[in-house]
C-alpha positions as CSV (number, residue, x, y, z in Angstrom):
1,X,56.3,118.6,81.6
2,X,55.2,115.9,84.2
3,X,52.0,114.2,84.3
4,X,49.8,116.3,87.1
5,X,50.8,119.1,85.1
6,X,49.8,118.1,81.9
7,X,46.4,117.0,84.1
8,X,46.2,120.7,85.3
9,X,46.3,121.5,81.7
10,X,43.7,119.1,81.1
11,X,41.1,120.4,83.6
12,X,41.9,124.1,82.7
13,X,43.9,125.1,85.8
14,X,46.4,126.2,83.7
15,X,46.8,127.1,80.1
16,X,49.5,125.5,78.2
17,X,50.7,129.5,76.9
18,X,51.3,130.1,80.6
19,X,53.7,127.1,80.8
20,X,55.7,128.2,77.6
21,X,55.4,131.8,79.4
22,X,57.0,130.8,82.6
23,X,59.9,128.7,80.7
24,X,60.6,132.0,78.4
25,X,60.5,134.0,82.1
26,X,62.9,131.1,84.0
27,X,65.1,129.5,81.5
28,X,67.0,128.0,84.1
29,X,64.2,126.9,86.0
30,X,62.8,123.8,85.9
31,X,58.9,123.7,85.3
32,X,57.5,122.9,88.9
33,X,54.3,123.3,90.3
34,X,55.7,124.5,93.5
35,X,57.4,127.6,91.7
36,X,53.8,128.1,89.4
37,X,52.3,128.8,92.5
38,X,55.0,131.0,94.1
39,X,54.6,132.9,90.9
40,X,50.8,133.3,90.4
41,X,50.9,131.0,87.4
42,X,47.9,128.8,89.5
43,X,45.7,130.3,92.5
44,X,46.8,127.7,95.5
45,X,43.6,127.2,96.8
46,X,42.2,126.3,93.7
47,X,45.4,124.4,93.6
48,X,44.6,122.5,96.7
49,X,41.0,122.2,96.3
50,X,41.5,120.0,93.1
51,X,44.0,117.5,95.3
52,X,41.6,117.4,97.5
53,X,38.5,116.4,95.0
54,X,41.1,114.2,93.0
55,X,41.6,112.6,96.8
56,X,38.4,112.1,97.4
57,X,37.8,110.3,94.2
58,X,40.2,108.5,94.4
59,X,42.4,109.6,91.2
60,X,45.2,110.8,93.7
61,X,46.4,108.0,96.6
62,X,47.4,110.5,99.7
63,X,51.2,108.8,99.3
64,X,51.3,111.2,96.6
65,X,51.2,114.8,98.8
66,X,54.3,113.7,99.9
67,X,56.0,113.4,96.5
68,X,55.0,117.2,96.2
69,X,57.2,118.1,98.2
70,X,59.6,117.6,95.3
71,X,57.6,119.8,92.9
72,X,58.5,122.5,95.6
73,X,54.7,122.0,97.0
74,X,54.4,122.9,100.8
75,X,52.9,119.9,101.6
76,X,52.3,120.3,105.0
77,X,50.6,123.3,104.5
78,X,48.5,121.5,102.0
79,X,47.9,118.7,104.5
80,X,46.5,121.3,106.6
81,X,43.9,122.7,104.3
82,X,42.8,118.8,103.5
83,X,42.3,118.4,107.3
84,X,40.5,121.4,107.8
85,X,38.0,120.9,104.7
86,X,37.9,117.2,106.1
87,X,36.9,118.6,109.7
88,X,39.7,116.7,111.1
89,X,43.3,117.5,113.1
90,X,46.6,117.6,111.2
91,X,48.9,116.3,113.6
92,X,52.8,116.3,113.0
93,X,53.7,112.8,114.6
94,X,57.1,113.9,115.5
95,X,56.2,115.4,118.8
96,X,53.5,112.7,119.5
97,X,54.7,110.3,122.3
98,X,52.9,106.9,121.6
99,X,51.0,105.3,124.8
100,X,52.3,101.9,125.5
101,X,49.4,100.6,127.1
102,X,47.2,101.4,123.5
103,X,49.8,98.8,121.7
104,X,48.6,96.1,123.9
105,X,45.2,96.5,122.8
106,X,45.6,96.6,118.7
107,X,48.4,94.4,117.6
108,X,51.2,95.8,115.3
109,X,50.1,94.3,112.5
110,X,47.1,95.9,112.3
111,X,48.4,99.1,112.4
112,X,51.3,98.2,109.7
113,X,48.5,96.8,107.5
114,X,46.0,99.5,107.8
115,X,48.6,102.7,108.0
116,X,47.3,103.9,111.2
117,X,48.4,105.4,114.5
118,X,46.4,105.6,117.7
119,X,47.7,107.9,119.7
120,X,45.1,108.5,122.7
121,X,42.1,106.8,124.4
122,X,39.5,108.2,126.7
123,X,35.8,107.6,128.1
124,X,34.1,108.1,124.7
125,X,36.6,108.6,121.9
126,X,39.3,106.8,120.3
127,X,42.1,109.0,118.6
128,X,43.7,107.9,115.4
129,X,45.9,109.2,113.4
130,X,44.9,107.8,109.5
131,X,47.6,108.0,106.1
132,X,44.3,108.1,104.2
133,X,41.1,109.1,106.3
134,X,38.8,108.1,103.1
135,X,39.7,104.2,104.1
136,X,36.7,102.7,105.5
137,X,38.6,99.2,105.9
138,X,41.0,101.0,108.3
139,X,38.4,102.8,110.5
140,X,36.8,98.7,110.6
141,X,40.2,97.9,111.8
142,X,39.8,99.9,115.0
143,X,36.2,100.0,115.6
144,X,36.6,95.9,116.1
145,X,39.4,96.7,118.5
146,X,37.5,99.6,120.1
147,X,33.9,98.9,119.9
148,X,32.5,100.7,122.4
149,X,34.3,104.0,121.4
150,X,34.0,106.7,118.8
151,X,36.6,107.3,116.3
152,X,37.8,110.6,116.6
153,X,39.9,110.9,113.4
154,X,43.4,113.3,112.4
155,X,45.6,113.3,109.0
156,X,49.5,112.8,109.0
157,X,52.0,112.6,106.2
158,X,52.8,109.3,105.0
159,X,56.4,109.7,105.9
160,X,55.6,110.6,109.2
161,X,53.4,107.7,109.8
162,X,55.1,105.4,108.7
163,X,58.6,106.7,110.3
164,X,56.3,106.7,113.7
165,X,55.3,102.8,113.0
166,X,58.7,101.9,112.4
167,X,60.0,102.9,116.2
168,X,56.8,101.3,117.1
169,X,57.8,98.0,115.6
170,X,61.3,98.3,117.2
171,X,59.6,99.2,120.5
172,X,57.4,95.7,120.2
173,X,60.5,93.8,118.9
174,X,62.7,95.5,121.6
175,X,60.2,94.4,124.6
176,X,59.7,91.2,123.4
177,X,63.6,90.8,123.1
178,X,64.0,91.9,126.4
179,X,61.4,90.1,127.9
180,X,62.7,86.8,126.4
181,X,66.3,87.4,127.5
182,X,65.1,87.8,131.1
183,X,63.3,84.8,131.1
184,X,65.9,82.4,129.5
185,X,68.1,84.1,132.2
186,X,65.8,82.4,134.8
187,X,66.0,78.9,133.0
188,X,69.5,78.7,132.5
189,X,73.0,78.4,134.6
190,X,74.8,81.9,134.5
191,X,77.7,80.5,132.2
192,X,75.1,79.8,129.9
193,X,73.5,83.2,129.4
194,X,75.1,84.3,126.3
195,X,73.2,81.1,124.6
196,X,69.6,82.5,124.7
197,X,68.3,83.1,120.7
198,X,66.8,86.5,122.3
199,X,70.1,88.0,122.7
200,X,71.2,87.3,118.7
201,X,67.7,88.8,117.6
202,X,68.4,92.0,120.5
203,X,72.0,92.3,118.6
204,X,70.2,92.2,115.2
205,X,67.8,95.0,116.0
206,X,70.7,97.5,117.3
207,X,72.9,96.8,114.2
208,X,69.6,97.7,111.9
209,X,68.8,100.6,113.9
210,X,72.3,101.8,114.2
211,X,72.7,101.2,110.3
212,X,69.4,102.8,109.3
213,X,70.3,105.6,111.4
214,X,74.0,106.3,109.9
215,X,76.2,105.6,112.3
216,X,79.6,105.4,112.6
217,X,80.3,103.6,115.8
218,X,77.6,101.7,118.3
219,X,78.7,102.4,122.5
220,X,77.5,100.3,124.5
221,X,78.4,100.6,128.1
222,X,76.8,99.5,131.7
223,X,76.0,102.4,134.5
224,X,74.8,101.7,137.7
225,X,71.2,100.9,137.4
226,X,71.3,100.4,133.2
227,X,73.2,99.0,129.8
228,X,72.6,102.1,127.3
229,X,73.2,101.7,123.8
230,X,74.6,105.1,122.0
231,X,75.4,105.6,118.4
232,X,78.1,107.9,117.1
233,X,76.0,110.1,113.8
234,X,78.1,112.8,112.3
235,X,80.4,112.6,114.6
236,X,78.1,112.9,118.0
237,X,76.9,110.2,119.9
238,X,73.2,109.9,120.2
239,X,71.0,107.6,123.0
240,X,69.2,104.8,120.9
241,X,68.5,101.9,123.6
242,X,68.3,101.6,127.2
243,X,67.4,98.5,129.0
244,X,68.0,96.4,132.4
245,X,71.4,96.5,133.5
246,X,70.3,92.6,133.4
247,X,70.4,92.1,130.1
248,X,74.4,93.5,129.6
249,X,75.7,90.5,131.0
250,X,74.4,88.1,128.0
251,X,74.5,90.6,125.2
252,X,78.6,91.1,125.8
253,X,78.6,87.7,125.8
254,X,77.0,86.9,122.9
255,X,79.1,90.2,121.1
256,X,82.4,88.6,121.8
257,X,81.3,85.0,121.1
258,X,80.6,86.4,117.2
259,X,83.9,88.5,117.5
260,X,85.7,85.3,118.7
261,X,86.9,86.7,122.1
262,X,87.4,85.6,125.3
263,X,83.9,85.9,127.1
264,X,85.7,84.5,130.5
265,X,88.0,87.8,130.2
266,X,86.9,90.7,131.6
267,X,90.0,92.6,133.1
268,X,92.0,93.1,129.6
269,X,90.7,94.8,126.7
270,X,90.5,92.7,123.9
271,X,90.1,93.3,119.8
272,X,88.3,91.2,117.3
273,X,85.8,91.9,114.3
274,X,82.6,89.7,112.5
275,X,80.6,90.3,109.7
276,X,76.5,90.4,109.0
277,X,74.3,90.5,106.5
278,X,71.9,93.5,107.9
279,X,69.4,95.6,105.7
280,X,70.4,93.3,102.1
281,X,74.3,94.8,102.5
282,X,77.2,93.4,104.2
283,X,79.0,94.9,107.1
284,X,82.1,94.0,108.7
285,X,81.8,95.3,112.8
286,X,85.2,95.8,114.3
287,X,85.2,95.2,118.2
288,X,86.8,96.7,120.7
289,X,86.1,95.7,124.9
290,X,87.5,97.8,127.6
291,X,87.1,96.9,131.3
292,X,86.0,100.1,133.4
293,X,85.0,100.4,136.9
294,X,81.7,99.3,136.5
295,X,82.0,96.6,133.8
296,X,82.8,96.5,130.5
297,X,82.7,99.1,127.7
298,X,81.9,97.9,124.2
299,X,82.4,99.7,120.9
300,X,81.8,98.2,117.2
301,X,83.1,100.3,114.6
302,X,80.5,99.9,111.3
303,X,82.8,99.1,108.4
304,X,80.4,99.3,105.3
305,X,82.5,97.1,102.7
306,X,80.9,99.3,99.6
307,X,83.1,102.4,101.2
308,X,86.8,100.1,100.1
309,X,85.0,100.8,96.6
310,X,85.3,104.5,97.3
311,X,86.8,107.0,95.3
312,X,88.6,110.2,95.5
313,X,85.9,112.1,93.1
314,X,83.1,111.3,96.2
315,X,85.2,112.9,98.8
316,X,84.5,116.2,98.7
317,X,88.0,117.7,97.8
318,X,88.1,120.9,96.4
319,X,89.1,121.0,92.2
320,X,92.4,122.2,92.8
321,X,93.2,120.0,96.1
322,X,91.6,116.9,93.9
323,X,94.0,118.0,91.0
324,X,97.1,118.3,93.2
325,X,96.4,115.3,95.3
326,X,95.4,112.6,92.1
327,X,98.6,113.7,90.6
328,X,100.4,113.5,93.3
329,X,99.7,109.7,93.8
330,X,100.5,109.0,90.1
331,X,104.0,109.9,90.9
332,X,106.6,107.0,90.0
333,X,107.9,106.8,93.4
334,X,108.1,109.1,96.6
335,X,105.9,109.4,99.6
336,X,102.6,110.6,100.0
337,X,101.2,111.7,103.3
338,X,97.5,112.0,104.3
339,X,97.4,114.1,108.1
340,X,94.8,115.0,110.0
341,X,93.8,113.5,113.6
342,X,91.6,110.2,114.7
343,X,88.2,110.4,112.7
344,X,89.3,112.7,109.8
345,X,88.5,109.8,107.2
346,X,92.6,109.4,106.8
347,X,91.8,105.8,106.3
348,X,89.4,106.4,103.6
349,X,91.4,109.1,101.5
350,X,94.2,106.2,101.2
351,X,91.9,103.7,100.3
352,X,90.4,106.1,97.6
353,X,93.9,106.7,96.2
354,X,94.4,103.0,96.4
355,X,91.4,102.5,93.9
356,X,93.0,105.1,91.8
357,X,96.3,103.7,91.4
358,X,95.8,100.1,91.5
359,X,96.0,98.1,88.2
360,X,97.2,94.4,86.9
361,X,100.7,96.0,86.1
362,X,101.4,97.2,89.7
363,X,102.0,95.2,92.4
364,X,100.8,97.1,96.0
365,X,100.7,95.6,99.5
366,X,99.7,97.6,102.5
367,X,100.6,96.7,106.2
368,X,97.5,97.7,108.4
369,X,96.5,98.0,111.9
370,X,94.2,96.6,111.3
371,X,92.9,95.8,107.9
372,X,89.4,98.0,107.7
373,X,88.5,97.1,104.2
374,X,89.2,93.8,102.4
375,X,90.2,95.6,98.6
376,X,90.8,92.8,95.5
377,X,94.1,93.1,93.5
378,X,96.4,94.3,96.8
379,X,98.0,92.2,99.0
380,X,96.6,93.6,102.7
381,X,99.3,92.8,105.4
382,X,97.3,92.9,109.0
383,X,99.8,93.9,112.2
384,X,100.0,91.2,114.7
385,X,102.3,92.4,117.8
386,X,101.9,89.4,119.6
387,X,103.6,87.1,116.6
388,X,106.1,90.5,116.7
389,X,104.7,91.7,113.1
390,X,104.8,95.5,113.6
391,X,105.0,98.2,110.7
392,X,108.3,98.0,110.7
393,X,109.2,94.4,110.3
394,X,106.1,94.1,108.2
395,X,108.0,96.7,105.7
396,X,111.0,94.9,105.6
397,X,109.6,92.0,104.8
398,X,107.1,93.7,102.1
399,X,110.6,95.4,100.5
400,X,111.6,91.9,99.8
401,X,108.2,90.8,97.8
402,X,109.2,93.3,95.0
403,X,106.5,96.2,95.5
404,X,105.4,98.6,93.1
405,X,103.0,100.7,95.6
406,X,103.2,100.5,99.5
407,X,100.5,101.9,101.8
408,X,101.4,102.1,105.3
409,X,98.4,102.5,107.8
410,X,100.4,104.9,110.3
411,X,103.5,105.4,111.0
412,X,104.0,105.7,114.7
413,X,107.8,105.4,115.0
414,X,111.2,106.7,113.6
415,X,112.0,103.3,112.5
416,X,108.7,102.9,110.3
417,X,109.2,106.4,109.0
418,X,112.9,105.8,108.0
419,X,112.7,102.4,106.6
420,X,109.5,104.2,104.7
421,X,111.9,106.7,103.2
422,X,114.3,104.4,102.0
423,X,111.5,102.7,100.3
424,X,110.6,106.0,98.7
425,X,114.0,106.8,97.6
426,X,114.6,103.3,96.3
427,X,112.1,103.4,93.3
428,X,109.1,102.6,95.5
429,X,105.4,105.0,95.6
430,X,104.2,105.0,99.7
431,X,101.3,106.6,101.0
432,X,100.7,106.7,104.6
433,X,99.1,108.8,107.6
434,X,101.1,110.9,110.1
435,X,98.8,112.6,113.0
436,X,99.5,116.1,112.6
437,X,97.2,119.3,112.7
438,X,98.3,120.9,109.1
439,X,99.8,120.1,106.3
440,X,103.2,122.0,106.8
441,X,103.7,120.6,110.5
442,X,104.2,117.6,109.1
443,X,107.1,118.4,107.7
444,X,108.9,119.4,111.3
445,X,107.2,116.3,112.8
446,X,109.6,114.3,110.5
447,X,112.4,116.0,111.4
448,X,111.6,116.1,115.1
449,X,111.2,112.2,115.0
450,X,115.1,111.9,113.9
451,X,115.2,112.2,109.9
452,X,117.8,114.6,108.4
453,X,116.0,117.1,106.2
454,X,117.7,116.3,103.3
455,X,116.0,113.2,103.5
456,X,112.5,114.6,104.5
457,X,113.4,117.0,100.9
458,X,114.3,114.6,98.5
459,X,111.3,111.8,99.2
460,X,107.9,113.5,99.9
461,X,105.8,114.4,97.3
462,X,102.9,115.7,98.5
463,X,101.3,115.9,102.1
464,X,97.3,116.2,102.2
465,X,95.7,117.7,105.7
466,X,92.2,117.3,106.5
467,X,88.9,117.1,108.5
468,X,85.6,116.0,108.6
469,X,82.8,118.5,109.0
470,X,79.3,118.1,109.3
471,X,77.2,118.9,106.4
472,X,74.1,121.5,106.8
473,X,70.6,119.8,106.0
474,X,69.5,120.3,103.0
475,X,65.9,119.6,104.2
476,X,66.2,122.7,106.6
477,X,68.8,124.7,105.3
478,X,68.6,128.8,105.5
479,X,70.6,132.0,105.7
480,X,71.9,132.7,108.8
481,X,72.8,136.5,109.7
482,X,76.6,136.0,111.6
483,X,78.4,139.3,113.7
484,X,79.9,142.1,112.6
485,X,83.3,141.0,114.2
486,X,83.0,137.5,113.1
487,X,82.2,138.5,109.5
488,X,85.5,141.1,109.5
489,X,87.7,138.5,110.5
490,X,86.9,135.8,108.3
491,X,87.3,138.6,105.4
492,X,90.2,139.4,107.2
493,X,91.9,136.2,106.5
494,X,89.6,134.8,103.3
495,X,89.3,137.8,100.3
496,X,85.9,138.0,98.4
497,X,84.7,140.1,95.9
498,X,81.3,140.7,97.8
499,X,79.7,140.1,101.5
500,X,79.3,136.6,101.7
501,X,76.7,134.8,102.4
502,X,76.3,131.5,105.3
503,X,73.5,129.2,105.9
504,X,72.7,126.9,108.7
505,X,70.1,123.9,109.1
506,X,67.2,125.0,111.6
507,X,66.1,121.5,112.9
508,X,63.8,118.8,111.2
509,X,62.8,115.2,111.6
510,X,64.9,114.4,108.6
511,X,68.2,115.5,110.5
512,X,67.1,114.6,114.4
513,X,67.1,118.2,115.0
514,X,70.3,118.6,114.7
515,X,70.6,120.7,111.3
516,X,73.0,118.6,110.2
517,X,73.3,115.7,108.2
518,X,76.1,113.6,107.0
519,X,79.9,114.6,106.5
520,X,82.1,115.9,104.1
521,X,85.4,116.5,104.0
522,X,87.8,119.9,104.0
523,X,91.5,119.8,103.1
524,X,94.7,121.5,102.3
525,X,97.3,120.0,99.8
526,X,101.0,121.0,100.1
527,X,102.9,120.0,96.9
528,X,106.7,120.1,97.6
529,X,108.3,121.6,94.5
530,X,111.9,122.0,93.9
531,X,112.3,125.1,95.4
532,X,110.3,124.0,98.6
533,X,112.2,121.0,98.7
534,X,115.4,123.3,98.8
535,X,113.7,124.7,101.3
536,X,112.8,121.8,103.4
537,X,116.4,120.6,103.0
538,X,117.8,123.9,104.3
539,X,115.9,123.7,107.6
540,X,114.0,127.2,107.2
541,X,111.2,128.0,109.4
542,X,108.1,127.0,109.3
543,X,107.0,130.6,108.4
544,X,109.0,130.8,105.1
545,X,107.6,127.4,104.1
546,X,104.1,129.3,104.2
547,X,104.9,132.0,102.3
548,X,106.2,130.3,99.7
549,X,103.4,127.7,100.0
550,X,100.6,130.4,99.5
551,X,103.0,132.2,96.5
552,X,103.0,128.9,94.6
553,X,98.9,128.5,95.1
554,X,98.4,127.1,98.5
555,X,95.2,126.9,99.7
556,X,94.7,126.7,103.7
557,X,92.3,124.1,105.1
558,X,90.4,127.1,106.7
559,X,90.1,129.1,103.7
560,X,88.7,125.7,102.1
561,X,86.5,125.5,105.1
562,X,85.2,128.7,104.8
563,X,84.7,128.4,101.3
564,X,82.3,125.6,101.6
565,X,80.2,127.6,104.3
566,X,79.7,130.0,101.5
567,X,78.3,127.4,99.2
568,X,75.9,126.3,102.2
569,X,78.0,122.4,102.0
570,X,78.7,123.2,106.5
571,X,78.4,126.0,108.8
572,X,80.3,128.5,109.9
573,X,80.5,127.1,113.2
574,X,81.5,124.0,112.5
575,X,84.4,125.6,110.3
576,X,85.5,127.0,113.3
577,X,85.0,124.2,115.3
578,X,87.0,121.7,113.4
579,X,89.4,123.5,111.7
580,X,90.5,126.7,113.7
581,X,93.9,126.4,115.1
């Protein structure tokens, strides 16, 4: 029982027999206020007139409403009945654009300090927006600001506020960055514009924001009139910046200088990476310049380090695919194949087998184009065209170091694929990607790029398809009702005992109104047996090698999709979106 229950019990809003009465009713249910008020256990207004007292007296701090929210407690609807009994507005921040003129007249700090947000200013009143509208040291904060004007006060959630002083501390740092830039432009030379200290503090700020905001991938590309700043969340991009078309010059400038490129280049793209300390974690930003019409196009790829440490329990694989897949990749030798097409987290499945496998008895080396993840205990070979290391010399070379375990980034050629086999079929475990849509394609695409099927039979192991989906927010998550012809053809093609159910997010702050938030993965894992090798080896169709797939416990990647929309993990939508062929 947690402590403001036990205080409820205290004060006589609730009798200890009705707590022992709701455990005997809800065994499986944990004890929350939030469901002993859905189930009449405590009146809610008497519920929400003791927060308020226990507010006023200061026994409760109004950071704590928000913590309700994890009892199961409305809390917006209880901010709403503090306003109201406070004769005050309850305004939800999120929809509030801020003034810019009213943050020249109060200085950030202030409004950091005091947990405040003015959001409007007319002849007679002042409107702010408190955390805690009992604070009189706050209200002293504005009034010397705004003497001649009337506080007219309104409640917010902490969250929201302080989410809402955040972009409001970017927007001052942003300005100020911009603003410094433009005026070191003016004192120095044009080939000295990428060594103003504004530019390093403006690159800072994007990589937080970006990083805060869980992105993938920061664009940032020059228009006609602007340099816009996009990050790539879930999958989508999303506008975060947009400034002068002015300050592009100096920022690619300063990006390539810390990725140790050419900055005198600007008709050939051009690859490098660097590495940053931003929000107490360390990142490794991969860089990649492309020259367009206008100017340049530049895209860092985030590369969290902590994500080499990855393993295959986090990814989101199905029990049986996990199953199938771990022990395929404790095989003694053979290949392993991980397919799927750019941005299905390929990358990241090997390097979670890799953390599997790897131990002090077993010597691995990978050849990578180019190294992502810097791993301890494997030997990471990094393709270099221009000193003519490619995956295939690279292998050659690797055969001769005495490998246990080879991973292969890609393989892009027949060469790499058949010196790959060899390696497979001479004692040797490889994993690798191929870019194929399924599982069983990739079979044909082996044979298509030159290698006899016998081959193709007697070294693959197991080959893993897959794609990333977006996951529904939890924060905002209900049912959704889908079409009668939708419903009858996924139960055409997916059996279940009963209708099934599907959710989707509705929209919230939490997810950027998207309903979605994060990614998780969807799979299909073909084991080749012996009598799917035979098979493989007897070039049957591609039909056959279904049938006996599914007869031996194959599970389709959109059957695993579709799965997970029934658990509420995705949508339906973006089941079909992602993994209908």
């Amino acid at each position: 029982m947690n402590y403001l229950i036990e205080e409820l019990v205290k004060d006589n809003l609730i009798t200890k027999s009705n707590v022992r009465d709701f455990i005997l009713k809800n065994p499986k249910r944990q004890v929350r206020i939030g469901a002993l008020l859905s189930q009449n256990y405590i009146e809610k207004s008497q519920f929400y007139q003791y927060i308020l007292q226990k507010l006023r007296v200061g026994d409760l701090s109004f950071d704590s409403i928000d913590a309700l929210s994890k009892e199961d407690v409305n809390s917006v609807e209880l901010y709403e009945f503090i306003a109201q009994n406070l004769n005050i507005e309850y305004i939800d921040l999120q929809n509030i654009e801020i003034d810019s003129s009213l943050l020249d007249k109060i200085p950030t700090s202030i409004l950091l300090k005091n947990r405040i947000v003015i959001t409007e200013e007319d002849d007679i009143y002042i409107h702010v927006v408190f955390a805690d509208p009992f604070d009189m040291a706050a209200q002293d904060a504005v009034s010397r600001f705004f003497p001649n004007k009337i506080i007219k006060k309104a409640l917010s959630s902490f969250e929201s506020i302080n989410e809402k002083l955040m972009q409001i501390e970017t927007y001052e740092s942003l300005k100020i960055y911009i603003q410094d830039i433009k005026e070191d432009l003016k004192s120095t030379s044009h080939n000295d514009e990428d060594e103003s200290p504004a530019v390093l503090k403006l690159i800072e700020l994007i990589l937080k924001s970006s990083i805060l905001a869980r992105a993938s991938d920061i664009h940032i590309e020059v228009s006609e009139k602007n340099c816009i700043v996009r990050d790539r969340i879930d999958g989508m991009l999303q506008q975060r910046f947009i400034f002068d078309k002015t300050i592009f010059g100096p920022l690619s400038s300063r990006i390539k200088l810390l990725s140790n490129l050419d900055i005198a280049e600007k008709r050939k793209p051009q690859d490098g990476r660097f590495s940053a300390k931003v929000v107490e974690k360390e990142y490794d930003f991969r860089v990649s310049t492309l020259p367009t019409l206008i100017g340049e196009s530049i895209v860092l790829r985030i590369l969290d380090k902590s994500k080499a440490l990855i393993t295959l329990e986090q990814m989101g694989m199905s029990d049986q695919n996990y199953k199938e897949f771990n022990s395929a990749i404790k095989a003694p030798y053979g290949i392993v194949l991980v397919t799927g097409p750019t941005g299905s987290g390929k990358t990241t499945t090997l390097y979670g087998a890799l953390n599997a496998i790897k131990s002090v008895q077993d010597k691995i080396i990978t050849v990578e184009d180019p190294v992502e993840y810097q791993m301890n205990g494997i030997q990471q070979v990094q393709v270099n065209s221009a000193a003519d290391l490619t995956f295939a010399s690279s292998l050659r070379s690797i055969l001769r170091q005495d490998p246990d375990k080879i991973m292969i980034g890609e393989i892009r050629d027949t060469e790499t694929l058949r010196i790959a086999i060899q390696a497979a079929m001479t004692g040797h475990l490889v994993l690798s990607t191929l870019h194929t849509n399924s599982a069983i394609s990739a079979i044909y695409r082996m044979v298509d790029m030159g290698i006899e099927s016998y081959l193709v039979s007697g070294s693959l192991i197991a080959i893993q398809a897959q794609r990333l989906v977006r996951k529904t927010c939890p924060y905002c998550k209900e049912l959704e009702t889908i079409e009668d012809s939708l419903l009858e053809s996924i139960m055409r093609e997916v059996s279940f005992s009963e209708v099934p159910q599907f959710y989707r997010g509705k929209g919230c702050k939490q997810c950027y109104n998207t309903g979605y938030l994060g990614r998780e993965m969807i799979s299909e894992v073909l084991t080749i047996s012996s009598e799917m090798a035979r098979l493989i080896a007897s070039q049957a169709h591609e039909e056959e090698l279904e049938k006996l797939a599914k007869q031996e416990g194959f599970v389709p990647m959109f059957h695993n999709g579709i799965i997970k929309a029934t658990e509420g993990k995705t949508t339906i939508e973006e089941i079909f979106r992602v993994a209908r062929l």
